[in-house]
ZADO-1210 file (C-alpha; in nm, 4 decimals, padded with zeros to 6 digits):
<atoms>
<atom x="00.9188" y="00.7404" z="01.6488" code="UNK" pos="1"/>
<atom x="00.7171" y="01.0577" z="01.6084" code="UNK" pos="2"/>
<atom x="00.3977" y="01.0091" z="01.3877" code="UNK" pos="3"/>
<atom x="00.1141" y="01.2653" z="01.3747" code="UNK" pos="4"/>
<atom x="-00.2471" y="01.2081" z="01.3029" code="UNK" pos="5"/>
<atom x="-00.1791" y="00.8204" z="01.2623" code="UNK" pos="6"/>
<atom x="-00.4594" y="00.5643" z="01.2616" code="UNK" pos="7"/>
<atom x="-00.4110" y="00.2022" z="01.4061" code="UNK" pos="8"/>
<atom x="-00.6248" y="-00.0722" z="01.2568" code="UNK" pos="9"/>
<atom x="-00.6352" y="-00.4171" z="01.2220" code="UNK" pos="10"/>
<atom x="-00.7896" y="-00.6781" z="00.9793" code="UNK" pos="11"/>
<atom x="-01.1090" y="-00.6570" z="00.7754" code="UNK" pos="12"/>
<atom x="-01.4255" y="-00.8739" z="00.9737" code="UNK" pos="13"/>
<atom x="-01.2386" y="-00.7475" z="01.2730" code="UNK" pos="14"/>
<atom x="-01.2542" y="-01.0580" z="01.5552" code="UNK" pos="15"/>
<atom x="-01.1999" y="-00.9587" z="01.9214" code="UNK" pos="16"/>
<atom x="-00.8005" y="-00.9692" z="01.9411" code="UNK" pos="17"/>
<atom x="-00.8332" y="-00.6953" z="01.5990" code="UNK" pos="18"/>
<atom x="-01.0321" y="-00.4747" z="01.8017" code="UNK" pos="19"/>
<atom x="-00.8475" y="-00.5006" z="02.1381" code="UNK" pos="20"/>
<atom x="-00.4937" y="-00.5362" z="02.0031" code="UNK" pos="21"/>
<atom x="-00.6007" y="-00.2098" z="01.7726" code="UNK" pos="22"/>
<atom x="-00.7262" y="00.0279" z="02.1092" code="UNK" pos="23"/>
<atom x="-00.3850" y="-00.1552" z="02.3023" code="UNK" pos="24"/>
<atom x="-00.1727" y="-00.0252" z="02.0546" code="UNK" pos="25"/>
<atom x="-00.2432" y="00.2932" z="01.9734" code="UNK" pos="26"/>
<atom x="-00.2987" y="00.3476" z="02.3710" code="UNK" pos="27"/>
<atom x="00.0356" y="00.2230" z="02.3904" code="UNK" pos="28"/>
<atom x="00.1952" y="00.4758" z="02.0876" code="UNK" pos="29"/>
<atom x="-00.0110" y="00.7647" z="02.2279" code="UNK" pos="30"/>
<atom x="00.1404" y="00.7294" z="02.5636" code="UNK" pos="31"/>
<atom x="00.5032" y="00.5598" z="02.5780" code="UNK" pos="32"/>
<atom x="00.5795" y="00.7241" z="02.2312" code="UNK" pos="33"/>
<atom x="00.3772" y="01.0889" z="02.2229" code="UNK" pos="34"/>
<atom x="00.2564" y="01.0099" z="01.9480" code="UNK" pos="35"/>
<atom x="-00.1238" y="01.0880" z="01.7848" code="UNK" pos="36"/>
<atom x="-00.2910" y="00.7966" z="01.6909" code="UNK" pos="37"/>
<atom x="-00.6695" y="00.6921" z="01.6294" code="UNK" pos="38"/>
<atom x="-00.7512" y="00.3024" z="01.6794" code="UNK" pos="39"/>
<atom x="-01.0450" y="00.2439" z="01.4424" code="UNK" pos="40"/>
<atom x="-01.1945" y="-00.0525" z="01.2799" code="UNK" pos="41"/>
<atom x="-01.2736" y="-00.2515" z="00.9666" code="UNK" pos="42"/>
<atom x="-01.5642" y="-00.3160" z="01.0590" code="UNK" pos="43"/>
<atom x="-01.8251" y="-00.3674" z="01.3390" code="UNK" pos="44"/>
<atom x="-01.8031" y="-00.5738" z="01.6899" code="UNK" pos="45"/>
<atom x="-01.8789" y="-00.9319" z="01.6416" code="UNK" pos="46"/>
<atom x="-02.1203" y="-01.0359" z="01.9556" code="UNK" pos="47"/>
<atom x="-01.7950" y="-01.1948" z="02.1249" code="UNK" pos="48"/>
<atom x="-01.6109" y="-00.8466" z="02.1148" code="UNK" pos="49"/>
<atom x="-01.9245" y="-00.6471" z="02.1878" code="UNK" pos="50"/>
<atom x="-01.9270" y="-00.8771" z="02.5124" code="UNK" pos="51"/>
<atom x="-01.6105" y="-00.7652" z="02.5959" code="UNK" pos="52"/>
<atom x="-01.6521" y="-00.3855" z="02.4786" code="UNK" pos="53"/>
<atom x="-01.9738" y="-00.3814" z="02.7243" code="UNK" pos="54"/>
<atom x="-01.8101" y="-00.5685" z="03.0209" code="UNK" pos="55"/>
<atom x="-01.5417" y="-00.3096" z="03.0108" code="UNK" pos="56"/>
<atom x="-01.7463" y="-00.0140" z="02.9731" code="UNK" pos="57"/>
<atom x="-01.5395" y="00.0679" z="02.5973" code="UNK" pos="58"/>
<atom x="-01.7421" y="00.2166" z="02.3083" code="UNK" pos="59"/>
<atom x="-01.7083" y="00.0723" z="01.9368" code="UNK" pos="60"/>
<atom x="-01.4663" y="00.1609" z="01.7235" code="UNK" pos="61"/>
<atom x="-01.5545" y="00.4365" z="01.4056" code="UNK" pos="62"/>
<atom x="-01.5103" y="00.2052" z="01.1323" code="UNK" pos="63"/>
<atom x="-01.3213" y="00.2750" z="00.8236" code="UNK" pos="64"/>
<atom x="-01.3165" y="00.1456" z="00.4500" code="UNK" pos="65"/>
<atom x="-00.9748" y="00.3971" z="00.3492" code="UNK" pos="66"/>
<atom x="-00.7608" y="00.5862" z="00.5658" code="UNK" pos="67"/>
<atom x="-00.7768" y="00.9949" z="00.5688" code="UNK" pos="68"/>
<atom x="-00.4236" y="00.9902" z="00.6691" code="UNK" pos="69"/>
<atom x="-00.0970" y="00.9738" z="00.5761" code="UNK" pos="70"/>
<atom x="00.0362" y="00.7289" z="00.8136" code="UNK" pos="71"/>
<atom x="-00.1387" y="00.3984" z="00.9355" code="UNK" pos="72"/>
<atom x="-00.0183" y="00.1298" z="01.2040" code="UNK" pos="73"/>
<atom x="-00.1210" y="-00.2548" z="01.0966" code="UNK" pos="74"/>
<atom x="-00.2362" y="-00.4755" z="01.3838" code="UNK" pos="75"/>
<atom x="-00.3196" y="-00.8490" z="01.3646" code="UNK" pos="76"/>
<atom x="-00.2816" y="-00.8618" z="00.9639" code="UNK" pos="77"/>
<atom x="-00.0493" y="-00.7582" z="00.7038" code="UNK" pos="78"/>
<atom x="-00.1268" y="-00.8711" z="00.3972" code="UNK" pos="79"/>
<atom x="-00.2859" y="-00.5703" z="00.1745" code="UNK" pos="80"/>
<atom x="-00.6112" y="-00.8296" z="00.0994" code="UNK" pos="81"/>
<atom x="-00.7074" y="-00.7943" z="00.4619" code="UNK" pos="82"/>
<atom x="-00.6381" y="-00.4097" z="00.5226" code="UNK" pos="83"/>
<atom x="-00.7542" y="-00.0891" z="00.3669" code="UNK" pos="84"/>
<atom x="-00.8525" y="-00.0760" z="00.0395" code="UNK" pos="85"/>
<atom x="-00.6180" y="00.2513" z="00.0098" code="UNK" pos="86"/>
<atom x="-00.3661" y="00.0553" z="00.1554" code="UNK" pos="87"/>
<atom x="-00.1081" y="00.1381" z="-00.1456" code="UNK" pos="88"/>
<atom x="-00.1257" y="00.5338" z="-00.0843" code="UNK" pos="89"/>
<atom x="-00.0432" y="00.5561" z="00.2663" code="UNK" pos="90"/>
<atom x="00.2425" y="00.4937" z="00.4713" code="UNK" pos="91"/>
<atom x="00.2675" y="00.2257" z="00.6722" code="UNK" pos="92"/>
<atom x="00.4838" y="00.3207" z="00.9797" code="UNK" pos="93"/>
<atom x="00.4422" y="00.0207" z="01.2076" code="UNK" pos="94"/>
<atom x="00.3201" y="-00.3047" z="01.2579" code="UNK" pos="95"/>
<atom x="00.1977" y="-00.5463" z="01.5328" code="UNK" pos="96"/>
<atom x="00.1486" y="-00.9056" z="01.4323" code="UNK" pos="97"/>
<atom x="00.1618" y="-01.2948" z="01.5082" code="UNK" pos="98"/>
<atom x="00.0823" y="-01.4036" z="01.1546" code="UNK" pos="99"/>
<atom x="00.3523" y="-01.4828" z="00.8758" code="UNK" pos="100"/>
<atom x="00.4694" y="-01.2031" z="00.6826" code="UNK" pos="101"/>
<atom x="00.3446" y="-01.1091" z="00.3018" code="UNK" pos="102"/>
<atom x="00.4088" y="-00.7484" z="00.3435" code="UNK" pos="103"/>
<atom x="00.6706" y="-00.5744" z="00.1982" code="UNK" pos="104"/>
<atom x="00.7541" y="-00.1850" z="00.2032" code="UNK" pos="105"/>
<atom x="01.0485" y="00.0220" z="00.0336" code="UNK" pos="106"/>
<atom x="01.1028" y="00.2095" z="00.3593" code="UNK" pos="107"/>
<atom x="01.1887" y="00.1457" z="00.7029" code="UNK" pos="108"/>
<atom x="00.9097" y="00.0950" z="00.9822" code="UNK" pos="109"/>
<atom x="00.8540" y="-00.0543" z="01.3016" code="UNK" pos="110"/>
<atom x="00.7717" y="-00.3931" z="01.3427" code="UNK" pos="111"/>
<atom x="00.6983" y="-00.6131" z="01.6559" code="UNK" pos="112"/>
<atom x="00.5698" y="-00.9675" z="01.5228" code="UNK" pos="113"/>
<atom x="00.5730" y="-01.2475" z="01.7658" code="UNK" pos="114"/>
<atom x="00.4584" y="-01.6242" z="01.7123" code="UNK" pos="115"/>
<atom x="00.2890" y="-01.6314" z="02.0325" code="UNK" pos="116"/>
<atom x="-00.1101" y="-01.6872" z="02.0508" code="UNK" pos="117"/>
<atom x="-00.2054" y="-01.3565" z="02.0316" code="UNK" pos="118"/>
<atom x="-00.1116" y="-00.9462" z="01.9545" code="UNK" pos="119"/>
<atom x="-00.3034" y="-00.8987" z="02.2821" code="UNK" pos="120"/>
<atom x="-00.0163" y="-01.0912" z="02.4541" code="UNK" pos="121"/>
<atom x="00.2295" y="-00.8956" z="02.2162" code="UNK" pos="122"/>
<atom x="00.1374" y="-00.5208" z="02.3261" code="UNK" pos="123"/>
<atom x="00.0921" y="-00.6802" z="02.7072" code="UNK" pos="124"/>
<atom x="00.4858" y="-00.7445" z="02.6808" code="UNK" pos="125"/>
<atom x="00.4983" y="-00.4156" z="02.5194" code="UNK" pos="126"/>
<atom x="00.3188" y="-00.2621" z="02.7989" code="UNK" pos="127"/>
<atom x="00.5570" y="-00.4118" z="03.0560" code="UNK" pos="128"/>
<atom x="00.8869" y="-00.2983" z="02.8758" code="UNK" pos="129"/>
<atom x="00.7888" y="00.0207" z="02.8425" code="UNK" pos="130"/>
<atom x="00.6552" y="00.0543" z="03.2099" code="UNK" pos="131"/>
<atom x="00.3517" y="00.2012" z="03.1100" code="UNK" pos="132"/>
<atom x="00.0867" y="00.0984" z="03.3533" code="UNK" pos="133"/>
<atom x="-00.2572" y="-00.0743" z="03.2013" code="UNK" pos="134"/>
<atom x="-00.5788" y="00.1165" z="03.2818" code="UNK" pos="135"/>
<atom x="-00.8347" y="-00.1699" z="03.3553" code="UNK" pos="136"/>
<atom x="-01.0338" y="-00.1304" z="03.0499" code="UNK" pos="137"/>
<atom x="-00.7332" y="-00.2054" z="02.7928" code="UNK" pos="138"/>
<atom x="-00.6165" y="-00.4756" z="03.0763" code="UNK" pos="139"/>
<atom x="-00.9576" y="-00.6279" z="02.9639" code="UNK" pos="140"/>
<atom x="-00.9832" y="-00.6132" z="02.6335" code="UNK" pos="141"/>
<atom x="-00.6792" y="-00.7274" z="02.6083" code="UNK" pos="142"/>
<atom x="-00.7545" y="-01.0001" z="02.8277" code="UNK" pos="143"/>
<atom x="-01.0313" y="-01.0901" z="02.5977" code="UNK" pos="144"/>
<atom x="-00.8108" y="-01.0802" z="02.2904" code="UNK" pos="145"/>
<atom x="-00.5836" y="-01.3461" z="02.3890" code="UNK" pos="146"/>
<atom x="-00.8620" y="-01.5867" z="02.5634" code="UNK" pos="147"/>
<atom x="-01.0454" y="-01.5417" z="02.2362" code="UNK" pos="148"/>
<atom x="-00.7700" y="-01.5973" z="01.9620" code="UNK" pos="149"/>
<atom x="-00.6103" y="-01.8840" z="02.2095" code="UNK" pos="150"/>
<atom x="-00.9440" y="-02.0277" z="02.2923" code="UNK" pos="151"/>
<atom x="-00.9086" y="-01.9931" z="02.6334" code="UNK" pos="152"/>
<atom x="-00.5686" y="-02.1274" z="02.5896" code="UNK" pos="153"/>
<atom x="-00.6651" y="-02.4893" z="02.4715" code="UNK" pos="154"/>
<atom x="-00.5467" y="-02.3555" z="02.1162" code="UNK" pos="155"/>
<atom x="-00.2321" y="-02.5158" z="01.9529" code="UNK" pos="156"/>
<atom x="-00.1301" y="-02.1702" z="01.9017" code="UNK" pos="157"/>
<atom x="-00.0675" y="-02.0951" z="02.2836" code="UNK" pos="158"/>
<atom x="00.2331" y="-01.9978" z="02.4039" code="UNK" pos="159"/>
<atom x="00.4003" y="-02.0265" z="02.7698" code="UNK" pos="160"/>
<atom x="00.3802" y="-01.6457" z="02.7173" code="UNK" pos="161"/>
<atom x="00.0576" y="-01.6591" z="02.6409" code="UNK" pos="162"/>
<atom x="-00.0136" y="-01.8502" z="03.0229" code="UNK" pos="163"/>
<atom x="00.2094" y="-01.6280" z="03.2229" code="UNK" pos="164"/>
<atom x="00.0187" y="-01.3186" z="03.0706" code="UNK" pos="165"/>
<atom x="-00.3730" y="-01.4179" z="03.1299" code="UNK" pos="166"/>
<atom x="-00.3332" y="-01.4437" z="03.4981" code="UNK" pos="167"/>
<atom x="-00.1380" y="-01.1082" z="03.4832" code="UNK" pos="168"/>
<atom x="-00.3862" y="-00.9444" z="03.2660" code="UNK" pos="169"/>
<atom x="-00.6712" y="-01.0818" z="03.4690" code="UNK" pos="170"/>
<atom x="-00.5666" y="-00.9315" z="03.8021" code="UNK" pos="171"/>
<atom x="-00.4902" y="-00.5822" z="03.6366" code="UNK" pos="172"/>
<atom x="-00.8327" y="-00.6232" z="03.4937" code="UNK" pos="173"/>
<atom x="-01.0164" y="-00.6913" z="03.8195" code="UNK" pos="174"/>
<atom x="-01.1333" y="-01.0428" z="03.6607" code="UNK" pos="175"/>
<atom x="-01.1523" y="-01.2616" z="03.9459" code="UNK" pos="176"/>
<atom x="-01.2888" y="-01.5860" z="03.8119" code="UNK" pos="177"/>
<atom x="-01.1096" y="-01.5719" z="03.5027" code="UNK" pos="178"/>
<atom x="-01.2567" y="-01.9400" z="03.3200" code="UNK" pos="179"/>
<atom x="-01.6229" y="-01.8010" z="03.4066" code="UNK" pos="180"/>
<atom x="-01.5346" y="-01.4973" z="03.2279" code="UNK" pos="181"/>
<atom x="-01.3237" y="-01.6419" z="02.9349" code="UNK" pos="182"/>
<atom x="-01.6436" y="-01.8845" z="02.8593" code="UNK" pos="183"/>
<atom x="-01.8827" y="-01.6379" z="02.8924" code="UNK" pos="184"/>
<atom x="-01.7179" y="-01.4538" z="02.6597" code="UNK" pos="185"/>
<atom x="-01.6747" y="-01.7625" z="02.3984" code="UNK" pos="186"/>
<atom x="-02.0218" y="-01.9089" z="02.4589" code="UNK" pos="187"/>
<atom x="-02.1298" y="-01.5041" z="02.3402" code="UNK" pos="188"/>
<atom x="-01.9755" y="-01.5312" z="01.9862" code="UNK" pos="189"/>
<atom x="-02.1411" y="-01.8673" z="01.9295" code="UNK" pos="190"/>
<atom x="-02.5009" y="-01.7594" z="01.9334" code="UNK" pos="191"/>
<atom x="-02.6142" y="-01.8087" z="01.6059" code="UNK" pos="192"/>
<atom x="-02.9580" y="-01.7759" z="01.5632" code="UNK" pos="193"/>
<atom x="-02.9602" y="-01.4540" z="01.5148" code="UNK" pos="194"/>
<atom x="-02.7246" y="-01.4372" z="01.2642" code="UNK" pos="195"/>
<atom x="-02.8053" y="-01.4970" z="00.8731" code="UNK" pos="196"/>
<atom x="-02.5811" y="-01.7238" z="00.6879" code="UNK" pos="197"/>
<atom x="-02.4280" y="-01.4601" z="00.4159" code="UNK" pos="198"/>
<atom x="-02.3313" y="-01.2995" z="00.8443" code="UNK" pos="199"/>
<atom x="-02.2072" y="-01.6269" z="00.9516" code="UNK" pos="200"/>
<atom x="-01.9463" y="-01.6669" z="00.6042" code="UNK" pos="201"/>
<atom x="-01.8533" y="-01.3424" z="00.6563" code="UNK" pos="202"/>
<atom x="-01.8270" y="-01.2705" z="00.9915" code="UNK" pos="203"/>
<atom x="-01.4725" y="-01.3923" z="01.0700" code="UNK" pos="204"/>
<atom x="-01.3465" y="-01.4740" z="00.6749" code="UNK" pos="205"/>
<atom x="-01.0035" y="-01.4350" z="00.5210" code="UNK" pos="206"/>
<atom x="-00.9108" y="-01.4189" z="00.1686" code="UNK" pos="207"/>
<atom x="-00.5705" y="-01.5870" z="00.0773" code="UNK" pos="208"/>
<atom x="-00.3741" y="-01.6477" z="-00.3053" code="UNK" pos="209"/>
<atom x="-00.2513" y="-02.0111" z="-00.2746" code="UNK" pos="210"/>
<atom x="-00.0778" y="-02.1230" z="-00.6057" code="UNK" pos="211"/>
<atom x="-00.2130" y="-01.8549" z="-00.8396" code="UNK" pos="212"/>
<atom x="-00.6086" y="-01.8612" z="-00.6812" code="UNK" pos="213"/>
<atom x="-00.7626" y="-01.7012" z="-00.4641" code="UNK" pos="214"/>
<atom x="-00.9067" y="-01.8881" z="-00.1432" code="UNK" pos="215"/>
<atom x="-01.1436" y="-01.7155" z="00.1123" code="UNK" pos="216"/>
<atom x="-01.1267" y="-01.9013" z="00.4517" code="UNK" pos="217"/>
<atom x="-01.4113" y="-01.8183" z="00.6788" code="UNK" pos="218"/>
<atom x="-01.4747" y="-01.9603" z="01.0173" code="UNK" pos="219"/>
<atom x="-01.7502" y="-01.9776" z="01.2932" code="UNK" pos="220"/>
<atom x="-01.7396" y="-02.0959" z="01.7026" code="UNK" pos="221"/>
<atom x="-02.0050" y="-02.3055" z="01.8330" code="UNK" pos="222"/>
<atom x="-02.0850" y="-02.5519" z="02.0832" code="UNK" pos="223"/>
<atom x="-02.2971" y="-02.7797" z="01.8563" code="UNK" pos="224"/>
<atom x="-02.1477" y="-02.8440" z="01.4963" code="UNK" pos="225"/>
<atom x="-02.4876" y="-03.0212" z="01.3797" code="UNK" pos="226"/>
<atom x="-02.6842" y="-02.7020" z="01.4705" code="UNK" pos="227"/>
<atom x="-02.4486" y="-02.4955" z="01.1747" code="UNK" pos="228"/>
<atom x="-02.4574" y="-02.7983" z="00.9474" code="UNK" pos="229"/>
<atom x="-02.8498" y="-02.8053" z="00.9322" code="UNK" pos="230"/>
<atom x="-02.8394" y="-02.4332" z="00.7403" code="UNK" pos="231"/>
<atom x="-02.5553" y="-02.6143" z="00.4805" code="UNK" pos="232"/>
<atom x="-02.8351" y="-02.5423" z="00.1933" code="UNK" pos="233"/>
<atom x="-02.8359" y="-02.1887" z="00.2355" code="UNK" pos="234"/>
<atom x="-02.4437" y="-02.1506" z="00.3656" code="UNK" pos="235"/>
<atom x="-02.3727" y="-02.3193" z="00.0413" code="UNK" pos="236"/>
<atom x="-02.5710" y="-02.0574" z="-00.1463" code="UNK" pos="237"/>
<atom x="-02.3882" y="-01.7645" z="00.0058" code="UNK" pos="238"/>
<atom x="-02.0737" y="-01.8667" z="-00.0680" code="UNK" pos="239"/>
<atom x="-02.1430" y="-01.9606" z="-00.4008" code="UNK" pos="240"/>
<atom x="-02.2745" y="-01.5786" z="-00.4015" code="UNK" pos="241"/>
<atom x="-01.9987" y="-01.4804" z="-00.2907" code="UNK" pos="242"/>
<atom x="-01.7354" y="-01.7118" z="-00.4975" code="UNK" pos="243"/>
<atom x="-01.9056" y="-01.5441" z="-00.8028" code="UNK" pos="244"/>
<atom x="-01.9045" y="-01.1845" z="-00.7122" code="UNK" pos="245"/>
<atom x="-01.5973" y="-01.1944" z="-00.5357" code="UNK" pos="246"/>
<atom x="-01.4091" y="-01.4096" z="-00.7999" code="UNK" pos="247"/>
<atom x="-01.3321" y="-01.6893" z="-00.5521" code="UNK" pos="248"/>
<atom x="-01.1416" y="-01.9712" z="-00.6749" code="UNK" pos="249"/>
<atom x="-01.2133" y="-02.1164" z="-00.3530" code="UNK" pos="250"/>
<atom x="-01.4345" y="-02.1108" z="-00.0180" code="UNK" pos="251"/>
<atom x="-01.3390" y="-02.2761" z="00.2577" code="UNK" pos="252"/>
<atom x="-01.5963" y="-02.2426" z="00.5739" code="UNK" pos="253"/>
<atom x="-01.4565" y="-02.3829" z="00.9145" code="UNK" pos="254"/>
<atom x="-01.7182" y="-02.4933" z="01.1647" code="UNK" pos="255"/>
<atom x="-01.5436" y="-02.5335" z="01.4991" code="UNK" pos="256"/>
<atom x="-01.6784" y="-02.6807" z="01.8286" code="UNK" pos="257"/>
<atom x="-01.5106" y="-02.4833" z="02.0954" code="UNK" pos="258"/>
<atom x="-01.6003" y="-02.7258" z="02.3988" code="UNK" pos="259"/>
<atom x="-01.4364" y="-03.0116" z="02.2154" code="UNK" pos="260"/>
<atom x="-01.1822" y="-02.8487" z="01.9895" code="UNK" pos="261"/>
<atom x="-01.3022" y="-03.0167" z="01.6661" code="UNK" pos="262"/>
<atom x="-01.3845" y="-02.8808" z="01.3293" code="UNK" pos="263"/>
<atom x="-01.5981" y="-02.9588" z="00.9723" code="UNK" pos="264"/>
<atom x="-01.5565" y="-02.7315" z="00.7026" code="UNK" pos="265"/>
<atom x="-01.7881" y="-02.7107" z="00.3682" code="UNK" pos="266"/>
<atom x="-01.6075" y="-02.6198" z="00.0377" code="UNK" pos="267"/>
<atom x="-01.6852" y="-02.5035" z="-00.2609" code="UNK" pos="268"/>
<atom x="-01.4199" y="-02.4616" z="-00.5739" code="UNK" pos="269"/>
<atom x="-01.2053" y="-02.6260" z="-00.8000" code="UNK" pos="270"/>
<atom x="-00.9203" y="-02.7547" z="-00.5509" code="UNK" pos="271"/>
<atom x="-01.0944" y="-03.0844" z="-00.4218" code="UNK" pos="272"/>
<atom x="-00.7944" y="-03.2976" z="-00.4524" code="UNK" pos="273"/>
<atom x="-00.5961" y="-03.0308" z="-00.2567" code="UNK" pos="274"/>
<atom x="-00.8674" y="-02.9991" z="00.0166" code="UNK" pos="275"/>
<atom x="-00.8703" y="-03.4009" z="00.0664" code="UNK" pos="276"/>
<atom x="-00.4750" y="-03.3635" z="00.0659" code="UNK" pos="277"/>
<atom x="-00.4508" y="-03.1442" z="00.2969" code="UNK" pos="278"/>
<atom x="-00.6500" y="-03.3064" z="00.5584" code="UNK" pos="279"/>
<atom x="-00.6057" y="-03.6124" z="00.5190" code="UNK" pos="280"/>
<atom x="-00.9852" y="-03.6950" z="00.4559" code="UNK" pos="281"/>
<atom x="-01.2897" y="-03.7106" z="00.2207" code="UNK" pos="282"/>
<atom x="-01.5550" y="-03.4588" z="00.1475" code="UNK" pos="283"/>
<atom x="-01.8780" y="-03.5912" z="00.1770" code="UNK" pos="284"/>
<atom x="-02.1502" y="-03.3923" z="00.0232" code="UNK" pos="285"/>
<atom x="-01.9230" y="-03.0873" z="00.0123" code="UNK" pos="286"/>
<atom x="-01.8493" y="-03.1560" z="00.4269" code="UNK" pos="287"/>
<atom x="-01.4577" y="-03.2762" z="00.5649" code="UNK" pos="288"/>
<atom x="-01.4070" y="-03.3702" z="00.8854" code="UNK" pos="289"/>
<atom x="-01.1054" y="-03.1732" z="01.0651" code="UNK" pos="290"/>
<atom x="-01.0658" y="-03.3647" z="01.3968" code="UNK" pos="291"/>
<atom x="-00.8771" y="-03.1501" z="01.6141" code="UNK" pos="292"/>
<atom x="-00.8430" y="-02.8272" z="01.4565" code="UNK" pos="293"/>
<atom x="-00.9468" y="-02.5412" z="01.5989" code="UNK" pos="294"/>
<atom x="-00.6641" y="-02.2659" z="01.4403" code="UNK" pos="295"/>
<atom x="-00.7172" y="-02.1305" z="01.1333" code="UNK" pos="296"/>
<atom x="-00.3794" y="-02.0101" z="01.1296" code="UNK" pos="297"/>
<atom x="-00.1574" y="-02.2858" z="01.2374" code="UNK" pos="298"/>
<atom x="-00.3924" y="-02.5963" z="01.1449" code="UNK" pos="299"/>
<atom x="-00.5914" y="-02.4948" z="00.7999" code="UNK" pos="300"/>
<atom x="-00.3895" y="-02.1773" z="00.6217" code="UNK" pos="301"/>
<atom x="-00.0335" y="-02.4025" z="00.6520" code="UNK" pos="302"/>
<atom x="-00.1360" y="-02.7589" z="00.5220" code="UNK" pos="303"/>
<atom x="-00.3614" y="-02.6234" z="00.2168" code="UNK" pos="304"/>
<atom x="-00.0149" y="-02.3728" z="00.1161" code="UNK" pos="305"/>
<atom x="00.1780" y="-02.6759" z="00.1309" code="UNK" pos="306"/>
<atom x="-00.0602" y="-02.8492" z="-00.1114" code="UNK" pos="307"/>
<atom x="00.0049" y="-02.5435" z="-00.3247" code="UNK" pos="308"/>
</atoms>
């Protein structure tokens, strides 16, 4: 598997597993494979993953709209609406995922996808078969990848691989206490107030086609669900923005408590009676309850497909 001048990237509105699963692989390809390969980014830390870039002494990633090269490696995403907008002209020679496929190639490539909890814990197995010792930095991030997409593990998307590597990745990452760390890290990403609301829609969004529409699905952490709902006024307004510049059937924006692993969600579009389907509930000046869902993934993206 010899690639040259290959850059590793993962999703656009990167979230902390992107960025560390990005830097894990191509440390990985660079030095099990020989390879050349560049992790970059779609687009700037998010506080959470600036926490864990600081704590572990790692720089930001140069962030990239296209790729300036022939070959690119996919990491956390592979569907072309999340990746490079030159995604069609380049080759894509590998891929490192836990989401369900929508990619499809002509040629051969590499592919390691995994339902476990995160591509942290992926290229942490990766590590291991390979023999290829961590350096504590990518121990860390990688770390931080898989307590943020797993919340800690209290997500329905953990895996018992997912257990038996935080521990491991903790010691090799000379975390000793790692709860404090993996709420510190959480509680970082939920800080708000800083943040305007066309940031908070944005920074962690998806866009999906679901029966012929499209249907962005953004999401935010906090540890007070009121606090988030008392901007809906100007939320709303974004993401009607957004639906109209964007050409948005739909907007879906997940508000999830991450103490109590509970969600509300405000939508705008034309797919109420697929909304209320899906979860089982009513939307209330443009609100539905979501009691228990914290995964995008697993516990929004599935049950408004099948209405679909």
């Amino acid at each position: 598997m010899i690639m040259v001048n290959t850059l590793v990237f993962g999703h656009k509105n990167p979230d902390t597993d992107t960025i560390a699963s990005a830097i894990g692989a191509s440390y990985l390809l660079n030095h099990a494979y020989g390879e050349d390969t560049e992790a970059v980014a779609q687009g700037k830390p998010n506080a959470e993953t600036q926490f864990a870039l600081d704590y572990f002494g790692v720089s930001p990633l140069r962030i990239i709209t296209s790729a300036d090269t022939e070959n690119v490696v996919l990491v956390d995403h592979n569907e072309a609406a999340q990746s490079i907008d030159n995604l069609a002209d380049v080759h894509v020679a590998g891929i490192y995922d836990h989401h369900k496929f929508a990619f499809s190639t002509s040629t051969p490539l590499y592919i390691t996808a995994k339902p476990w909890g995160s591509v942290s814990t992926i290229l942490f197995y990766e590590y291991k078969q390979n023999n290829l010792e961590l350096p504590r930095e990518i121990a860390g991030l990688l770390l931080s990848g898989l307590i943020s997409d797993t919340l800690l593990l209290k997500s329905p998307t953990t895996t018992d691989f997912d257990r038996q590597a935080l521990p491991e990745l903790a010691k090799m990452a000379q975390v000793e206490d790692v709860n404090a760390y993996g709420l510190g890290l959480l509680k970082a990403g939920t800080d708000l107030s800083s943040r305007s609301d066309k940031e908070l829609i944005d920074g962690d969004a998806k866009s999906f086609e679901m029966g012929g529409k499209s249907f962005r699905i953004g999401q935010v952490n906090t540890v007070d669900i009121d606090d988030v709902l008392a901007r809906q006024a100007g939320i709303e307004s974004e993401m009607q923005a957004e639906r109209q510049a964007e050409g948005y059937d739909n907007f879906l924006f997940v508000i999830t408590d991450i103490l109590n692993s509970n969600s509300k969600a405000i939508f705008l579009g034309d797919a109420n009676a697929e909304v209320k389907a899906a979860f089982a509930g009513d939307l209330v000046t443009n609100v539905i309850d979501l009691p228990g869902v914290v995964s995008r993934k697993k516990q929004v993206v599935p049950p408004l497909e099948k209405q679909f």
